[in-house]
C-alpha positions in Angstrom: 23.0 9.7 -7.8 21.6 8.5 -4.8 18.4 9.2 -5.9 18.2 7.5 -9.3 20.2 4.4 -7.5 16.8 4.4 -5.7 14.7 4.4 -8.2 16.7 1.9 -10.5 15.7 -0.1 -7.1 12.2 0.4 -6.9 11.6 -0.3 -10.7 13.3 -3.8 -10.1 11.1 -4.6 -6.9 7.7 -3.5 -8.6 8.7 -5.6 -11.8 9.5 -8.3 -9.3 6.2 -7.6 -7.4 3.8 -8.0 -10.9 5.5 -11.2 -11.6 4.2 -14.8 -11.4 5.9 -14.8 -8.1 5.2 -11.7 -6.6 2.2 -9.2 -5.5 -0.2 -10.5 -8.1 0.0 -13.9 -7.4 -0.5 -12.8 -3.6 -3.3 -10.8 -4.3 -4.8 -13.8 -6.1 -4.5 -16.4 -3.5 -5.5 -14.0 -0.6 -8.8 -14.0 -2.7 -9.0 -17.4 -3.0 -8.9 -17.6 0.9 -11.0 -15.6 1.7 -13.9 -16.5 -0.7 -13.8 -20.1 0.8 -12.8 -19.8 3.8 -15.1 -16.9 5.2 -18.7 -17.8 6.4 -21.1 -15.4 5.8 -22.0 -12.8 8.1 -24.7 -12.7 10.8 -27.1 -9.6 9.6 -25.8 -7.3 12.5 -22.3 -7.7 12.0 -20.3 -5.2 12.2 -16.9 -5.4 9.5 -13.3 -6.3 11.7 -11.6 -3.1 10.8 -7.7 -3.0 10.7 -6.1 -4.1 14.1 -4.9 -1.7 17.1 -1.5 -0.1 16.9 0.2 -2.2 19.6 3.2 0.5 19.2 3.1 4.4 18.6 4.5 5.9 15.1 7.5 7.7 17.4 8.5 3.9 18.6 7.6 2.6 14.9 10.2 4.9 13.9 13.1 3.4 16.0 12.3 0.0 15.0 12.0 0.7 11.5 15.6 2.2 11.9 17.1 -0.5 13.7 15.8 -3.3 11.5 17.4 -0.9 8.1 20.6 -1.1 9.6 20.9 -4.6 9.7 23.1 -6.7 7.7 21.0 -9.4 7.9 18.4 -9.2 5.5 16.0 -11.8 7.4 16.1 -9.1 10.0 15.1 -6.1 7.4 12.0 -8.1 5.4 10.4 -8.4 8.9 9.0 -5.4 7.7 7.2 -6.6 4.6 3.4 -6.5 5.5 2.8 -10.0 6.9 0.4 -11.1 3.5 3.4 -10.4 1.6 6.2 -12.8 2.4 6.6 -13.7 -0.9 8.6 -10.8 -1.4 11.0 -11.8 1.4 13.8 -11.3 -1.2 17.1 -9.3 -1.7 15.9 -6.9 -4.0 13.0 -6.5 -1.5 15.7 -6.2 1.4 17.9 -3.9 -0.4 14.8 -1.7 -1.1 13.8 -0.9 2.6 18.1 -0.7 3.3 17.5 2.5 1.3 15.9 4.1 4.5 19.6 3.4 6.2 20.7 6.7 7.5 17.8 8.9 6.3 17.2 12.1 8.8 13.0 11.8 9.8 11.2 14.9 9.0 7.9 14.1 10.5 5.9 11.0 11.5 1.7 10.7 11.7 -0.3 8.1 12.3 -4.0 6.9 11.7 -6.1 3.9 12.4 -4.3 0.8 10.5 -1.6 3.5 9.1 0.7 6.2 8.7 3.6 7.8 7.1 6.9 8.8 8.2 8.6 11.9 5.6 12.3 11.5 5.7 14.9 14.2 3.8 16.1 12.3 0.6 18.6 15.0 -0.7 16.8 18.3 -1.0 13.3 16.2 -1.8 11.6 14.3 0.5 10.9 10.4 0.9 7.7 9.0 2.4 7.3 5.5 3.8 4.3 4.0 4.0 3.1 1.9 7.2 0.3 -0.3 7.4 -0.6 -1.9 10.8 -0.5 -5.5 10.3 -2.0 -8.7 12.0 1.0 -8.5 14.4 0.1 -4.9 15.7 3.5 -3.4 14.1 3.5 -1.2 11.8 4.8 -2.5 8.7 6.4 -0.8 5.3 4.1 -1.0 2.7 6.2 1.1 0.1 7.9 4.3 0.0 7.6 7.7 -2.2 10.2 8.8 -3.1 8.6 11.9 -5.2 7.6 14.4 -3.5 9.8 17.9 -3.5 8.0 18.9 0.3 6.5 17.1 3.6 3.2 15.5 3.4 2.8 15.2 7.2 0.6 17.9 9.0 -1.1 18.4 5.7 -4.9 19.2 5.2 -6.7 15.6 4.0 -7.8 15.4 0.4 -11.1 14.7 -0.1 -10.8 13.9 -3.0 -9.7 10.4 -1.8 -13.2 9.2 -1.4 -14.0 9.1 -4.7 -11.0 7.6 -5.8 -11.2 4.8 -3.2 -15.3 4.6 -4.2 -13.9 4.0 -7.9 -11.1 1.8 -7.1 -13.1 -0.7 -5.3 -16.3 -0.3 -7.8 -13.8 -1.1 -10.6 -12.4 -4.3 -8.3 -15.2 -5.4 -7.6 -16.6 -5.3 -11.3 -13.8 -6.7 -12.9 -13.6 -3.7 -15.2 -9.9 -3.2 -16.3 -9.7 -0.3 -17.9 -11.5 1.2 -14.9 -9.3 0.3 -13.0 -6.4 1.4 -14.4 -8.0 4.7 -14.5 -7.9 4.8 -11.1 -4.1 3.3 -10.7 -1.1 5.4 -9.1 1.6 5.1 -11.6 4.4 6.0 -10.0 4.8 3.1 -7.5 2.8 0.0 -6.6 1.1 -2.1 -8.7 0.3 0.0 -11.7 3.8 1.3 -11.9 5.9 -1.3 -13.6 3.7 -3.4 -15.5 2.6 -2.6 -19.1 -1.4 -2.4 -19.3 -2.1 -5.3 -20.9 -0.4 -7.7 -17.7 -2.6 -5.2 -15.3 -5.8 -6.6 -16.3 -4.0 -9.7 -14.7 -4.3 -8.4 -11.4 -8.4 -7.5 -11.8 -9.5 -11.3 -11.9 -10.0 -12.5 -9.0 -8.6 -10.2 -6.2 -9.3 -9.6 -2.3 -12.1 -7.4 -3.5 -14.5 -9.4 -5.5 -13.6 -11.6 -2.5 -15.0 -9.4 0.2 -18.1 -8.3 -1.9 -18.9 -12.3 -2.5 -19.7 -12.2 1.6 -20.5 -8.6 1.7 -22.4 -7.3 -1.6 -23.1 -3.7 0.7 -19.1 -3.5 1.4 -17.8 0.3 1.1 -14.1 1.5 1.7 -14.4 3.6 5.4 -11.9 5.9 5.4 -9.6 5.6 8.4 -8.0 9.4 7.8 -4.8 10.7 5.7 -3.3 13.7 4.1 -2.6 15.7 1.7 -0.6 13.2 0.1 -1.9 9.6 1.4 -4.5 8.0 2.5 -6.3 4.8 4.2 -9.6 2.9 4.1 -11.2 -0.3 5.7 -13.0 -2.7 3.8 -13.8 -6.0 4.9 -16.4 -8.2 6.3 -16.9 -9.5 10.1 -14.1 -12.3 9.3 -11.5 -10.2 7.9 -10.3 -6.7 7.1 -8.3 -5.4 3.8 -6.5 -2.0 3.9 -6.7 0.2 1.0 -3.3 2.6 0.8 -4.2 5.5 -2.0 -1.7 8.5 -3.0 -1.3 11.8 -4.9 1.0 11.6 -8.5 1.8 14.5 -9.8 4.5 16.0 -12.5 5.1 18.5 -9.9 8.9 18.5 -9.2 9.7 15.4 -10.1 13.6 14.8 -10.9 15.2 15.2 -14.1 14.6 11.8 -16.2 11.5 10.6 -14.7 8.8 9.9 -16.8 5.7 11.9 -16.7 2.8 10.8 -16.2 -0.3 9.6 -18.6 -2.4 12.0 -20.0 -5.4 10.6 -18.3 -3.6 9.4 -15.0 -5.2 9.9 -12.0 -4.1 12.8 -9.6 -5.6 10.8 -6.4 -5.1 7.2 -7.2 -5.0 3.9 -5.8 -1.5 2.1 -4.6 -2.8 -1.2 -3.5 -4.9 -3.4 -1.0 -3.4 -5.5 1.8 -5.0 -8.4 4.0 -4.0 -6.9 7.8 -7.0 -8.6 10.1 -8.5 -11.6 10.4 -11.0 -12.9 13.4 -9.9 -16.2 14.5 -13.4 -17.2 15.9 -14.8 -16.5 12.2 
């Protein structure tokens, strides 16, 4: 029960997120930022990069458990990645309360991320931390899919190409590229049908950061088996690129399966987490 409670959840935050008010209308004024409020860079700039964990993923971990078990929801959205405030909402609050109480399996982090695997019944749930502006590591989303512990896992390669594709297909404006490349499951591509997803392709941080970078390329900051994270920015900025794993592997009972053609290492999402206040 608990599980498809949580689900129900999710379902209701991503259809909130791909509304007028939510993700896509963030994604589309963080482009409109940057594009005119970047300069362009000097020719031996080097791109910001996320920020420095100003806390490690053990001391994340306490925090992140603290703030669940409030009952003050001002308290929980503190963890909403900072470029997402918009979503400071109820549904939004009652989403991350759904880590209340959950018994931590494993933690790891990487430069500007990381995951923390909790036990979710006899499957496993998997928040996913960005470090922000602030130096916190904040919850981007959660998995709550996979029947074993991602943490400790070899990294995919496979991730590169996915994160090469994702950005090419950004960057181009090409729709049905991109949703080729979408996870499914959870973020953007999971609630909304594929004709609103081409609404999140023009504009977006992307074509933003290629505008004052036409060379830009995701770097890969590290991952596993299951996740991963890459940079790509220009010397004024920085965006973090969060890609996962979907599979039909174990899924519950009464989850839909997966497209045909989805993906099997897919792109979640890109979030604005470093800016350089002398640019």
């Amino acid at each position: 029960m608990r599980l498809r409670a949580l689900i129900a959840v999710s379902t209701l935050l991503l259809i909130a997120g791909c509304g007028d008010s939510g993700d896509s209308e963030d994604e589309t004024t963080g482009a409109e930022e940057t594009t005119t409020e970047q300069p362009e860079p000097a020719a031996d700039a080097e791109p910001l990069g996320p920020p420095e964990a100003k806390e490690s993923i053990k001391e994340a971990e306490a925090r992140i458990a603290k703030a669940v078990a409030s009952d003050d929801c001002d308290v929980v959205n503190e963890l909403i990645p900072t470029s997402r405030s918009q979503l400071a909402t109820e549904i939004r609050c009652e989403y991350l309360r759904r880590l209340d109480g959950l018994e931590v399996l494993g933690s790891e982090s990487f430069p500007g991320g990381g995951v923390i695997d909790y036990q979710f019944g006899d499957r496993v749930l998997t928040a996913i931390l960005l470090v922000d502006t602030d130096g916190l590591y904040h919850v981007a989303l959660y998995d709550p899919f996979n029947p074993k512990e991602s943490v400790g896992t070899k990294p995919a390669k496979q991730f590169d190409a996915a994160a090469d594709a994702a950005v090419e297909a950004l960057a181009d404006g090409d729709c049905d590229a991109y949703v080729a490349t979408l996870h499914r499951r959870f973020g953007r591509g999971a609630a909304a049908p594929e004709n609103q997803i081409c609404d999140l392709v023009e504009p977006n941080q992307v074509q933003a950061v290629r505008k004052v970078d036409p060379s830009a390329e995701p770097e890969s900051l590290g991952g596993n088996g299951s996740y991963a994270f890459y940079s790509l920015g220009t010397p004024g900025y920085n965006l973090t690129l969060v890609l996962a794993r979907q599979t039909d592997e174990g899924v519950p009972e009464g989850v839909e399966p997966l497209p045909k053609d989805a993906a099997e290492y897919a792109y979640v999402d890109a979030y604005l987490t470093n800016r350089n206040a002398e640019q």
